[in-house]
ROFIDREN-919447 format. One record per residue (C-alpha): x, y, z; residue number from 1; residue in one letter. Coordinates in steps of 0.5 Angstrom, whole numbers. Layout:
<sites>
X, Y, Z, NUM, A
...
</sites>
This chain:
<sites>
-21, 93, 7, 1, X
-20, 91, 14, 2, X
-25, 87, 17, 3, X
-28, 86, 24, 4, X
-25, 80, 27, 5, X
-31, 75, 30, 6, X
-29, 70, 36, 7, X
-36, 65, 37, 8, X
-37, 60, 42, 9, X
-41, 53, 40, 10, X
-44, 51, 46, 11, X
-46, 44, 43, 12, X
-50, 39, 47, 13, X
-45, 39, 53, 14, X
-48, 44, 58, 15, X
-55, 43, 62, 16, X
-59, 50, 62, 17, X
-55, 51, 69, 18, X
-49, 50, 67, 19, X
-51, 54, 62, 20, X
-53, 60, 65, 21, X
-47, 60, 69, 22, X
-42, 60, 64, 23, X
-46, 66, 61, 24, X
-45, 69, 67, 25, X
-38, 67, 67, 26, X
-37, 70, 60, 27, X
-41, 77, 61, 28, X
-35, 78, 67, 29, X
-30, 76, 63, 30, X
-31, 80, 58, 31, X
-34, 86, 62, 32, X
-28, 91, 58, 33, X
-27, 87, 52, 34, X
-28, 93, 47, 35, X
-26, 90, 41, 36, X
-28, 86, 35, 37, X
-35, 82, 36, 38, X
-36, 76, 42, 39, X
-41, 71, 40, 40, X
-43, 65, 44, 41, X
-49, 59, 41, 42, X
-52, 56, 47, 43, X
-57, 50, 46, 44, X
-64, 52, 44, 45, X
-68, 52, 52, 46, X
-63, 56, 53, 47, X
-63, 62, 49, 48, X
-68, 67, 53, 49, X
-64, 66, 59, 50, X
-58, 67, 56, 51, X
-61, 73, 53, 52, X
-63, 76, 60, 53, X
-56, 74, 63, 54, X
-52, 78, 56, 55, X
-56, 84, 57, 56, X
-52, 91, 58, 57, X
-46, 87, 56, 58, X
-43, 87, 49, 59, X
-44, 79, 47, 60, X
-47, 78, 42, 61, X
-51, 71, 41, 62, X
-53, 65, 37, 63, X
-56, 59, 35, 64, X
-54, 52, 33, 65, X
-58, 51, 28, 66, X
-64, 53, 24, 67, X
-70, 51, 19, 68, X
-72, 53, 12, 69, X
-78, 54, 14, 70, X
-81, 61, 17, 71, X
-87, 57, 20, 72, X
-92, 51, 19, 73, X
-93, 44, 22, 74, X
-86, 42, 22, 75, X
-85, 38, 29, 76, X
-78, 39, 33, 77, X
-76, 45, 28, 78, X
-74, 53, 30, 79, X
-76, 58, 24, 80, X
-70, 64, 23, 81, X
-76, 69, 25, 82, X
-77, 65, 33, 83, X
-70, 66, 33, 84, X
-70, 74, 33, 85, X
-75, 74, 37, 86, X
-70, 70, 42, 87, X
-65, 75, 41, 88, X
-61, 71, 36, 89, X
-56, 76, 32, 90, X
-53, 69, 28, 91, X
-54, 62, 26, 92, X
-50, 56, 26, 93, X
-52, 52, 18, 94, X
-49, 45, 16, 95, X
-44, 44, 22, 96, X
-40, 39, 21, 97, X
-43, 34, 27, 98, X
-50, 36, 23, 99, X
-47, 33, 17, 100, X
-45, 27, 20, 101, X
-50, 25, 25, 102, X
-56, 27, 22, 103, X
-54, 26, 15, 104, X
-55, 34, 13, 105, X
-53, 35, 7, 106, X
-52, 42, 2, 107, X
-59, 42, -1, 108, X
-62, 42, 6, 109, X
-56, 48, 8, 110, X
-58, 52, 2, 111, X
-65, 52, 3, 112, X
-63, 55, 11, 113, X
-58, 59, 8, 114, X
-64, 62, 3, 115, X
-70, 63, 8, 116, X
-64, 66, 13, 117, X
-63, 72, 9, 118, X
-71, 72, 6, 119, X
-72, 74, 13, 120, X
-66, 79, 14, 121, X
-62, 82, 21, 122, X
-59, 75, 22, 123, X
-52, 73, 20, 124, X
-52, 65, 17, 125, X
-45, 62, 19, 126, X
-44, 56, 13, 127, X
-40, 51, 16, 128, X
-35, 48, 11, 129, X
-30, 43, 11, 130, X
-27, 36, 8, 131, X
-26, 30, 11, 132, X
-19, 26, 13, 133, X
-20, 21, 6, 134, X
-22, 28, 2, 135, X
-15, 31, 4, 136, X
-11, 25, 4, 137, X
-14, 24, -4, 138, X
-11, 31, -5, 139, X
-19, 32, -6, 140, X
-20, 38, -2, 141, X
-20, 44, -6, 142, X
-26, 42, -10, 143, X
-30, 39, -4, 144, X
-29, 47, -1, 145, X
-30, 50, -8, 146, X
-37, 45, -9, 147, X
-38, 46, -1, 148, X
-39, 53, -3, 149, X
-43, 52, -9, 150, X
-49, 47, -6, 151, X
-49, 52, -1, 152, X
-50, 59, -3, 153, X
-53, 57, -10, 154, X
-58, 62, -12, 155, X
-56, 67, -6, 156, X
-58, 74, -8, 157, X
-55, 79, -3, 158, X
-60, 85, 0, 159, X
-58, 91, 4, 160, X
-52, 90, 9, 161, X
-53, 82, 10, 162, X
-47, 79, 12, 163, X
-45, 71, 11, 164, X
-39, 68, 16, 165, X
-36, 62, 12, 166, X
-33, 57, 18, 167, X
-28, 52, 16, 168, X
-27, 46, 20, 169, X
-23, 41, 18, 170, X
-28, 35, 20, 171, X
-22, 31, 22, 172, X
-18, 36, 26, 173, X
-25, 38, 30, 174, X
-25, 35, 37, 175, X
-18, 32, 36, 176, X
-15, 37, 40, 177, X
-10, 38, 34, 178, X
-11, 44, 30, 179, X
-8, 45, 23, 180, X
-2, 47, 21, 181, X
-4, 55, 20, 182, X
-1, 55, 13, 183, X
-6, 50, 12, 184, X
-12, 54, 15, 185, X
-9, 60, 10, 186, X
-9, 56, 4, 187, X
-16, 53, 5, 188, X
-18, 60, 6, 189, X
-15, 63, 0, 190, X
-19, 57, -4, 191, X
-25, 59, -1, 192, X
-24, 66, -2, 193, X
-22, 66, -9, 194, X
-28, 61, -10, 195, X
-33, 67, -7, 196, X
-30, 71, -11, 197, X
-32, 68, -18, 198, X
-38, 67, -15, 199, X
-40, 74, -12, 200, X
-35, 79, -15, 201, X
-30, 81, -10, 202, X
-33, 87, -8, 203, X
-39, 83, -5, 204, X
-33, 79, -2, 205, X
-31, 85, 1, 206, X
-37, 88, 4, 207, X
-42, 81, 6, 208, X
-36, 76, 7, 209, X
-32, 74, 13, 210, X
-28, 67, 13, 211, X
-27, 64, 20, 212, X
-22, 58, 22, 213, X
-26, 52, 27, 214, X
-22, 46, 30, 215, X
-19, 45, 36, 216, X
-17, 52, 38, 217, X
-14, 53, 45, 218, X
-9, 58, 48, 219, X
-3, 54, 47, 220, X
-4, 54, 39, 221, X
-8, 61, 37, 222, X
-2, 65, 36, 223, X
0, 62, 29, 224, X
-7, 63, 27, 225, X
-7, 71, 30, 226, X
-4, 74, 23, 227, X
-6, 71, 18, 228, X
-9, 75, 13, 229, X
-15, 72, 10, 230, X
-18, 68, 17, 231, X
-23, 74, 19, 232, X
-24, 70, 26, 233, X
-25, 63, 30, 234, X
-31, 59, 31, 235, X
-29, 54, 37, 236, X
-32, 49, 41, 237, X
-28, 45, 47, 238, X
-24, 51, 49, 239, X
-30, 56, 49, 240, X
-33, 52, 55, 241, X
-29, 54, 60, 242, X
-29, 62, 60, 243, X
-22, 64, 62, 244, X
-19, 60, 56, 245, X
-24, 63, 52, 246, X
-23, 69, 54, 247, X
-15, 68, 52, 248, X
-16, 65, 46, 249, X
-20, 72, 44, 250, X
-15, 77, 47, 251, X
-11, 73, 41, 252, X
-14, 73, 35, 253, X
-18, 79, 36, 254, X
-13, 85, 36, 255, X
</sites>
């Protein structure tokens, strides 16, 4: 089964809400007659009520960063997944790599956001996933991604039409400026695919499962991922703030 393609924009912590506000604005020009495929951006959390009132009318989608796995309670600096329906969100980054790196994130902390996620419904967890240079350079990065996966999604039960996009990022080629060899990315995604499929079945696969590729994306190397058969889209980070090159990079990957 075809599945719709999906282009999303990590804002990180790179823009004031000015900035952001602008680039939003920016975004909602660029893509005023894109029709195609799902167009998402994750600004910073202050942000996420004026993004939401510059994306109205417009077919962008929006986003958040990160999530906690509690719906409500005294947890000091936290956003439960319910705040950020309210505030429009229609997905939520989990475990990104930088989380995992910095603020030492770990699997079970991921599976725990990942569970209230979907308890809480209408919102599309985006599970980021990925080996490190030392794990791929040991030739261990097939059982990271397989063990990735299983923290991650452990105990997981689908309801109604929830949907689940699993991003994978290399962690070394995230910032570089140098993606990946596409048939690189193709294997990695084939992994994951397989080990989705010995967890769920493939018929859960194929209705509640997008695979995503991020890692310095750009105009100038997304053509060679554009047709690969099992990346159902990007999660890009530098190159999507700037609207023009965004803009090209999704005229690419989304047909």
């Amino acid at each position: 089964m075809q599945k719709e393609k999906i282009i999303i924009a990590n804002w990180k912590m790179q823009l004031s809400l000015q900035e952001t506000i602008d680039l939003a604005n920016k975004y909602k020009a660029k893509f005023a007659k894109f029709k195609k495929g799902e167009v998402a951006i994750c600004p910073n959390f202050i942000s996420l009520l004026p993004v939401k009132t510059v994306l109205k009318g417009s077919n962008i989608k929006l986003g958040a960063q990160d999530v906690f796995w509690e719906e409500k309670g005294a947890y000091t600096g936290e956003v439960s997944p319910n705040m950020l329906k309210e505030a429009g969100c229609e997905f939520v980054i989990v475990g990104h790599s930088e989380r995992r790196k910095h603020l030492r994130e770990n699997y079970e902390y991921i599976n725990r956001k990942v569970k209230t996620i979907i308890d809480s419904g209408n919102i599309t967890p985006i599970i980021c996933i990925g080996e490190s240079w030392d794990e791929r350079k040991t030739d261990r990065r097939d059982f990271v991604l397989t063990e990735q996966l299983q923290l991650a999604l452990a105990g997981v039960d689908f309801m109604g039409d929830q949907q689940i996009i699993i991003a994978y990022e290399p962690i070394w080629a995230i910032g570089s400026g140098a993606a990946i060899e596409s048939s690189e990315a193709e294997y990695a995604h084939k992994i994951i695919k397989l080990t989705l499929s010995q967890m769920f079945g493939m018929k859960i696969i194929s209705g509640h499962f997008r695979i995503v590729y991020g890692g310095s994306i750009s105009s100038k190397n997304v053509k060679e991922f554009a047709d690969l058969e099992n990346i159902d889209g990007l999660l890009v980070g530098g190159a999507s703030l700037n609207a023009e090159e965004f803009y090209k990079v999704a005229n690419v990957i989304i047909k």
